[in-house]
C-alpha positions as CSV (number, residue, x, y, z in Angstrom):
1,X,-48.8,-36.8,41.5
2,X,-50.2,-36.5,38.0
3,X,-50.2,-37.9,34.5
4,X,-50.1,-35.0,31.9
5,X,-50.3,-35.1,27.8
6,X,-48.2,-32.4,26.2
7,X,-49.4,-31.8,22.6
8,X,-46.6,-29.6,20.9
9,X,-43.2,-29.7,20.2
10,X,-42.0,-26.5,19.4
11,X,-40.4,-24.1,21.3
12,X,-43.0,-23.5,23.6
13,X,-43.7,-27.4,24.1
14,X,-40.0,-27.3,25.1
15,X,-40.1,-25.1,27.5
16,X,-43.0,-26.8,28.7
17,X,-41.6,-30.2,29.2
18,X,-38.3,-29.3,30.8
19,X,-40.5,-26.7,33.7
20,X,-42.8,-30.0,34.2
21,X,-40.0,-32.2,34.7
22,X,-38.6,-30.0,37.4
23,X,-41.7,-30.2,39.3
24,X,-41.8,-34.2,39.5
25,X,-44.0,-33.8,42.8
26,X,-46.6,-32.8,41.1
27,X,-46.0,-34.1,37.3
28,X,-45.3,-37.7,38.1
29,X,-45.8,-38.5,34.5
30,X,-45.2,-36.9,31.2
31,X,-46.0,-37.8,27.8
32,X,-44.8,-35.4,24.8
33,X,-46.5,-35.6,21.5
34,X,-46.3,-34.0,18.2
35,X,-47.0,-35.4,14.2
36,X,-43.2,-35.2,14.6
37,X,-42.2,-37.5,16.9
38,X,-38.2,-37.0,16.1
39,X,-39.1,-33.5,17.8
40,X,-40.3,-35.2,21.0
41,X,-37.8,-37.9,21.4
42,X,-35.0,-34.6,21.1
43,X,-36.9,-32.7,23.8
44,X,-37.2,-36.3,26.1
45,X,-33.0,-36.4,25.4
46,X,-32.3,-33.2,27.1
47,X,-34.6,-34.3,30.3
48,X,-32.7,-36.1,33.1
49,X,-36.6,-37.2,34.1
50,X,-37.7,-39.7,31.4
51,X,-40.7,-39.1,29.6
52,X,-42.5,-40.9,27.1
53,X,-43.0,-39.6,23.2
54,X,-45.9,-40.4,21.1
55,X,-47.2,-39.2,17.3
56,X,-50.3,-37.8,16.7
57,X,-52.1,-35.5,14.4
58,X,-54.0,-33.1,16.6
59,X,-56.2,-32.2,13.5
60,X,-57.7,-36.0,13.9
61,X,-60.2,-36.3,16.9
62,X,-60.0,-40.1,16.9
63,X,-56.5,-40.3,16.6
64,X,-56.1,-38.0,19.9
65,X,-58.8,-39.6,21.3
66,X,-56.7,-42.7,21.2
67,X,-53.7,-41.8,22.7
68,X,-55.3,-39.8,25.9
69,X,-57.2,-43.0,26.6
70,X,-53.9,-44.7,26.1
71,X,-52.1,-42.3,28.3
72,X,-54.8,-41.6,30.5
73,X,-53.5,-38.2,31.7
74,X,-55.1,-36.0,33.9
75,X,-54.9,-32.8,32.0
76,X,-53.7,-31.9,28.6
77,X,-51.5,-28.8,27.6
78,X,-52.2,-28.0,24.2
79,X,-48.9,-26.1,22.9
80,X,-49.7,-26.9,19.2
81,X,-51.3,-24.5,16.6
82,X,-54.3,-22.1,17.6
83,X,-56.2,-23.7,14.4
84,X,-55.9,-27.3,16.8
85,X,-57.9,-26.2,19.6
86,X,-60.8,-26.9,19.1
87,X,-60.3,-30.5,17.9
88,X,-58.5,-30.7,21.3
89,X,-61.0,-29.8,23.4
90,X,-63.2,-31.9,21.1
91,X,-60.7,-35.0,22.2
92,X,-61.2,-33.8,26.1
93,X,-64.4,-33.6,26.4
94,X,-64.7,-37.2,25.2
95,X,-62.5,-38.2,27.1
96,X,-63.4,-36.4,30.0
97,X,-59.6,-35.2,31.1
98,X,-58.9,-30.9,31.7
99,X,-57.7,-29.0,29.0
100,X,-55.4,-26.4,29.1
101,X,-53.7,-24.1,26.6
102,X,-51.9,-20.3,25.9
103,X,-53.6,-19.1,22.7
104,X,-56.9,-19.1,21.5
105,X,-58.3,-20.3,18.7
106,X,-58.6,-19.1,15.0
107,X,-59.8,-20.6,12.0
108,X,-57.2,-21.7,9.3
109,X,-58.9,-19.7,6.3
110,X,-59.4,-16.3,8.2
111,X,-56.8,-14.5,10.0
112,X,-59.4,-13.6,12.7
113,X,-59.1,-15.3,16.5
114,X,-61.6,-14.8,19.3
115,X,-62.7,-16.7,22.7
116,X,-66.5,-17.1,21.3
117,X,-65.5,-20.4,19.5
118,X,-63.8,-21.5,22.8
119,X,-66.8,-19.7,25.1
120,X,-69.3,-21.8,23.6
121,X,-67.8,-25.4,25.2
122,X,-68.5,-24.3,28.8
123,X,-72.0,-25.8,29.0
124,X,-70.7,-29.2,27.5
125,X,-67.1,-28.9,29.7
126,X,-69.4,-28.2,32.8
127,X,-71.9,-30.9,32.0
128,X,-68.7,-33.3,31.7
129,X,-67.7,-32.3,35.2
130,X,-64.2,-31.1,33.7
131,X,-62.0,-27.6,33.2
132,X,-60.8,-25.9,30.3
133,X,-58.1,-23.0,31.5
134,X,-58.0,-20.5,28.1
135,X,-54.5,-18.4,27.4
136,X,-51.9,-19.4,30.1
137,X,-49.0,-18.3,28.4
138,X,-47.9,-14.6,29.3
139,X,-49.9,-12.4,27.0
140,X,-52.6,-13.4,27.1
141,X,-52.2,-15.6,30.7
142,X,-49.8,-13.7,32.9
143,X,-50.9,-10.4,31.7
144,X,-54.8,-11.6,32.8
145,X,-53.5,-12.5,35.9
146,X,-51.5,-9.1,36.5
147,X,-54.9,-7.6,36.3
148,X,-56.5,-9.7,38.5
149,X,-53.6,-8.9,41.0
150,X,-53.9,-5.2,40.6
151,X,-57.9,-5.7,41.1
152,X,-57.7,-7.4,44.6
153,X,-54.4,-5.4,45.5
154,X,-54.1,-2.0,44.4
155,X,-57.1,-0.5,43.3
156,X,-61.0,-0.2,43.7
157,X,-61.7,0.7,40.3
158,X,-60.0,-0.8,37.1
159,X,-60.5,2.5,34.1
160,X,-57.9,1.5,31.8
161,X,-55.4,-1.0,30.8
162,X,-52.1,-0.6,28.4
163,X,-50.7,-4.4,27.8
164,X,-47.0,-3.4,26.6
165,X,-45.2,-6.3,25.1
166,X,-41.5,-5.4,24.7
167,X,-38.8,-8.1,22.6
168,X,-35.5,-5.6,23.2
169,X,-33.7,-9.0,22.1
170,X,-31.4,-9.5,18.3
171,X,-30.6,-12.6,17.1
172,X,-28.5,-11.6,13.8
173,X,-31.3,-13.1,11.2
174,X,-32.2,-11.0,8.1
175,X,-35.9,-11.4,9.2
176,X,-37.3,-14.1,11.4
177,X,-40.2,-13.7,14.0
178,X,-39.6,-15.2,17.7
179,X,-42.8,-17.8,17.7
180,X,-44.5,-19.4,14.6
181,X,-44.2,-17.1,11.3
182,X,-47.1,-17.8,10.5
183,X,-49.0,-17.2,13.4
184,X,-46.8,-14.0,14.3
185,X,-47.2,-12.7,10.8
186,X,-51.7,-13.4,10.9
187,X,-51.6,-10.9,14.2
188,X,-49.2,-8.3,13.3
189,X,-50.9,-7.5,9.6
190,X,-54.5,-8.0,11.1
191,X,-55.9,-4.5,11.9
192,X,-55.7,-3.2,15.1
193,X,-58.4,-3.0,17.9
194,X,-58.7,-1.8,21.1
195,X,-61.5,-0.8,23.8
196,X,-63.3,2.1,24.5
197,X,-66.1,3.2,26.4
198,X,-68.3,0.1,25.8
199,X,-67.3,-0.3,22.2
200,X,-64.6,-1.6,20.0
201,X,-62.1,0.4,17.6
202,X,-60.9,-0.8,14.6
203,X,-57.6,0.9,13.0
204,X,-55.4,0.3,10.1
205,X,-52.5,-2.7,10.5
206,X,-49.4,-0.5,12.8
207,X,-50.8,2.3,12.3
208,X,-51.2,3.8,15.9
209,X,-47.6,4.3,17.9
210,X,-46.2,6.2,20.4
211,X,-42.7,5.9,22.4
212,X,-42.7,4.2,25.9
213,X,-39.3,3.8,28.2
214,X,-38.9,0.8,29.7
215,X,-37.1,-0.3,32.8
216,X,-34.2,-1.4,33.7
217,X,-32.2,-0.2,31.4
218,X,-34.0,-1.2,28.1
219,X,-34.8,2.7,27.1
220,X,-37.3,4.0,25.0
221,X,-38.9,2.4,22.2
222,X,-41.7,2.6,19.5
223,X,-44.8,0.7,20.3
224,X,-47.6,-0.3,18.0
225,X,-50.8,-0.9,18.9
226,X,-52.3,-4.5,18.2
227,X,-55.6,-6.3,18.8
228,X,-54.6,-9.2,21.4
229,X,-57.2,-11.8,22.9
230,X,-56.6,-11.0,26.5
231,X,-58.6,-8.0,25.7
232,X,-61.6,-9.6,25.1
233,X,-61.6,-11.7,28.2
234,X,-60.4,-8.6,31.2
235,X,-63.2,-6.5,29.3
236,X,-65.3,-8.9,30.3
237,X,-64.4,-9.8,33.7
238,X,-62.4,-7.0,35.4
239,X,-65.3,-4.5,35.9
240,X,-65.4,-1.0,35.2
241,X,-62.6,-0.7,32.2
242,X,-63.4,2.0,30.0
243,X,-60.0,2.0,28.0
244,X,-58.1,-1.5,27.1
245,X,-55.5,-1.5,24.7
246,X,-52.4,-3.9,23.6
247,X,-48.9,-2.3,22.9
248,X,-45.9,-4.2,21.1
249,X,-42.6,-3.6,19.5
250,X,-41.3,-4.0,16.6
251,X,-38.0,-3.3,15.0
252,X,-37.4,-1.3,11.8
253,X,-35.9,-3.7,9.9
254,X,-38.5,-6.1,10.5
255,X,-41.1,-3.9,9.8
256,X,-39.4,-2.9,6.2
257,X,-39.5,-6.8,5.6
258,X,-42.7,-7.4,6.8
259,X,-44.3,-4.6,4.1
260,X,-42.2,-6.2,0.8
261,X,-43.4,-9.3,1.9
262,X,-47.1,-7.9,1.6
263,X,-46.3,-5.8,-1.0
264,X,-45.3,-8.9,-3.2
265,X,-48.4,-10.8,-2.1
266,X,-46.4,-13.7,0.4
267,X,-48.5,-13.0,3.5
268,X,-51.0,-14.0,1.9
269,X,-53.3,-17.0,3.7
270,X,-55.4,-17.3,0.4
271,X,-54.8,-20.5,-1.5
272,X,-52.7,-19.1,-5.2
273,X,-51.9,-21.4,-7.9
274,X,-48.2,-22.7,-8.8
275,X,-47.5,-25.2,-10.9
276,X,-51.0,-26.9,-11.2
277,X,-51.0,-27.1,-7.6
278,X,-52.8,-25.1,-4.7
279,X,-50.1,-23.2,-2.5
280,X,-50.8,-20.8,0.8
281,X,-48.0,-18.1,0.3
282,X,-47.8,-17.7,4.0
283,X,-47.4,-21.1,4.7
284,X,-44.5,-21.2,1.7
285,X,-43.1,-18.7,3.4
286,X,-43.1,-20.2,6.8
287,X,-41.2,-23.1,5.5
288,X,-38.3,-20.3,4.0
289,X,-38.1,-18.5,7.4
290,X,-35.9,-19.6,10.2
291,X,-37.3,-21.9,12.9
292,X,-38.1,-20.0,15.9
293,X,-36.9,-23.2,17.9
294,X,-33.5,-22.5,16.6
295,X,-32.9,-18.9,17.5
296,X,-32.4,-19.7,21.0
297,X,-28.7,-19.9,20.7
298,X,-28.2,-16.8,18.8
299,X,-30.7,-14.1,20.5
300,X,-29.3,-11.8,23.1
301,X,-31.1,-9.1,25.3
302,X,-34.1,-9.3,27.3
303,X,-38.4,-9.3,26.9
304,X,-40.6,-6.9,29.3
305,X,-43.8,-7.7,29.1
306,X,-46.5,-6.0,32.1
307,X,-49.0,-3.7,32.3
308,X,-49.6,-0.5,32.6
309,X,-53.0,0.7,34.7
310,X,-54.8,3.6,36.1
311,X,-57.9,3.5,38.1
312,X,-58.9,4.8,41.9
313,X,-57.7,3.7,45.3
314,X,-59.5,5.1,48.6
315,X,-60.9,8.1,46.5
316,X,-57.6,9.2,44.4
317,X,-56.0,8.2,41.3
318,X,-53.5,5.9,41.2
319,X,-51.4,4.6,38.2
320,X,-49.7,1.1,38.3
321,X,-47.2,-1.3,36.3
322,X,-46.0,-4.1,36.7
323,X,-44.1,-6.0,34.6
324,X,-41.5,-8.9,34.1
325,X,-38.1,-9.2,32.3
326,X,-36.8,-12.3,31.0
327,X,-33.0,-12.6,29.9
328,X,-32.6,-14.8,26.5
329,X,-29.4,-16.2,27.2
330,X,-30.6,-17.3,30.9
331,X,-33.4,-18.5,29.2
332,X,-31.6,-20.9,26.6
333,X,-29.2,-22.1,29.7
334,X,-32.2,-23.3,31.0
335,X,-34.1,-25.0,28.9
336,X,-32.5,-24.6,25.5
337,X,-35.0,-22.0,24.2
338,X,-35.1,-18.0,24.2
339,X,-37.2,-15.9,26.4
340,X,-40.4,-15.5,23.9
341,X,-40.7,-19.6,24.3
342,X,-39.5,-19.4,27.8
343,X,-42.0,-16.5,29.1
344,X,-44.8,-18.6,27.3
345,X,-44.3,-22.1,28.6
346,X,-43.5,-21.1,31.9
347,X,-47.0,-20.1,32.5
348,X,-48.7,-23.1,30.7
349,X,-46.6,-25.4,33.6
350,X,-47.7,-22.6,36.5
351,X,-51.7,-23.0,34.6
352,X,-51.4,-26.6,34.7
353,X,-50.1,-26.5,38.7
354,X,-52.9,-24.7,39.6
355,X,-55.7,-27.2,38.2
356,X,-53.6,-30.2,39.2
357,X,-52.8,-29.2,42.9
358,X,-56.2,-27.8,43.2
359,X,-55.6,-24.3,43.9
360,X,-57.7,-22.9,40.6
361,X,-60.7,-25.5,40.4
362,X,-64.2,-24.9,38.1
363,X,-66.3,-27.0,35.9
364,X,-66.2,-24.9,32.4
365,X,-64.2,-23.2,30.5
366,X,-62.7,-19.9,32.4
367,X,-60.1,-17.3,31.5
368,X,-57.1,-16.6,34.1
369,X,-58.5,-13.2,35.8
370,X,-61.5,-15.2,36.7
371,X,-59.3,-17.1,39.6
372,X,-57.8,-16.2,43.1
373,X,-54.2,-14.5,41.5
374,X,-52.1,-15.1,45.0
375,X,-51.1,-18.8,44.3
376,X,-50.1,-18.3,40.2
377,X,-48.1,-15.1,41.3
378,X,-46.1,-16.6,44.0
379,X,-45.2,-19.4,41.2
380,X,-43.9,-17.0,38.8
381,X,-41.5,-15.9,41.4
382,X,-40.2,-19.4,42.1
383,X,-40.4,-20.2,38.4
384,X,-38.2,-18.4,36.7
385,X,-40.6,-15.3,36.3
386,X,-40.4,-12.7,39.2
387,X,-42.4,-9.6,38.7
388,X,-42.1,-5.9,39.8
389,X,-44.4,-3.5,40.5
390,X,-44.0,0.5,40.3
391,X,-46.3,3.0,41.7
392,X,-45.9,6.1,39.1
């Protein structure tokens, strides 16, 4: 029986609330808080479980300092913006409660996110006695721990890894991304990198694709190779890789309004002038775009996201995937949200069971792979998000 603070009320902090609630064994106590609290209390209405809402601006230190010694959780799941994660870990380690989140961070004024910011706390998270799980969403989070699986299941040798993130879903908007524009928008126009051989490649924004055919029915689509942060973390702690790379797909017609939109200069995260005021056209745009929260009732089709691996088992090569698929539809009948929020907040609940039941326990800050993957994998099943596996 625990206390937990959720920090985020988007889609993902929706999901995240309503796969806690069904788990009242273990998440006695909830507490959902956002600098919107209208957004919580909406969330806390769909729950037959009652919860309590708070307001906070997880930019202020002192302000979240406050409410966790007011709540006095256990854990907290940070669900809010990557830029926030540090000022939450920040508000842990002074508090001295486990952290938890699915993204890592990056820094408002550069469109450039890697674990080193988050790396550097596991001295003073050790030293505090507490646990700071990085990246349990699905990619990075489930992803990690697919690897982790193959690792102690299916091979002896890791060589190479193809993350293939697949949203087969429409929802009938113009243009609208599936999770915050303006965090979507940062990855997909940074350039690409993946790793080879002990070093890192750097290519041009969508400029490397191939076709892959995915299961089940979903066919063959383009895929464009991205730089993701789960990367970063299995080359360091699955031994051996010599090739990691992260696939996703796009649609054409959201790629032909992604490149006016850069064309004209409204990605931009640069500060412009308007009107004797400072403007971010990114963030302007943002507030044009449709809120991913409200696509859930409109987006139909499914997500497949897994991994692709070769490597050698017992002297012979061996290639692997394994994968999930998530159902939009069945996702919003749920918990009110499509299958991008769902397949990320399902996770964060599973992460947070794992620290809370005692199953994944460290002083530090630690990545998914680096724990036992039996337990998570067992939950995803139970969760909502079984996995296959296909020798090929």
């Amino acid at each position: 029986m625990a206390r937990i603070l959720i920090i985020g009320a988007g889609g993902v902090g929706q999901v995240v609330t309503h796969k806690c609630a069904q788990v009242p064994e273990v998440f006695s106590e909830i507490c959902l808080a956002s600098r919107t609290i209208d957004k919580c209390n909406k969330i806390a209405a769909q729950l037959a479980m009652p919860i309590e809402t708070a307001q906070v601006d997880a930019d202020n230190v002192p302000s979240l300092v406050k409410l966790i010694r007011s709540f006095r959780p256990e854990l907290v799941i940070n669900v809010a913006l990557p830029y926030q994660d540090l000022h939450i870990m920040d508000a842990c380690l002074e508090t001295g409660v486990h952290y938890l989140d699915t993204a890592n961070y990056e820094p408002v004024d550069e469109a450039r996110f890697c674990y080193k910011w988050q790396w550097d706390y596991h001295e003073r998270f050790k030293e505090r006695g507490i646990m700071a799980l990085l990246g349990s969403g699905f990619d990075p989070g489930v992803t990690n721990v697919f690897c982790a699986w193959a690792q102690k299941k299916h091979f002896d040798e890791i060589y190479d890894i193809d993350i293939i993130d697949c949203n087969a879903g429409e929802h009938g908007q113009p243009f609208a991304t599936n999770f915050n524009p303006e965090i979507n928008i940062r990855e997909v126009t940074a350039k690409g990198r993946y790793y080879e051989n002990g070093h890192w490649v750097e290519t041009e924004p969508l400029s490397v694709f191939r076709e892959f055919d995915f299961p089940e029915g979903i066919g063959s689509k383009k895929i464009y190779l991205l730089f993701h942060e789960e990367l970063e973390s299995l080359v360091k702690h699955i031994k051996g890789i010599r090739q990691a790379r992260f696939w996703m797909t796009f649609s054409e017609n959201y790629l032909k309004h992604l490149e006016v939109l850069q064309n004209v200069g409204m990605t931009r995260i640069d500060p412009v002038d308007y009107n004797g005021q400072k403007i971010i056209p990114l963030q302007f745009l943002k507030a044009l775009l449709p809120d991913p929260a409200s696509l859930g009732p409109l987006t139909r089709g499914r997500t497949c996201i897994g991994c692709l691996i070769d490597g050698i088992r017992d002297g012979k090569k061996k290639r692997y995937y394994i994968y999930n698929i998530c159902d939009h539809q069945k996702a919003y009948e749920e918990v009110g949200a499509q299958a991008v929020s769902y397949t990320t907040g399902v996770p964060a609940m599973i992460g947070a069971l794992m620290i809370l039941t005692g199953k994944w326990q460290g002083k530090g800050v630690f990545n998914m792979e680096e724990f036992d993957p039996d337990p998570f994998m067992e939950k995803l099943n139970k969760h909502g998000l079984p996995w296959t596996e296909v020798i090929l």
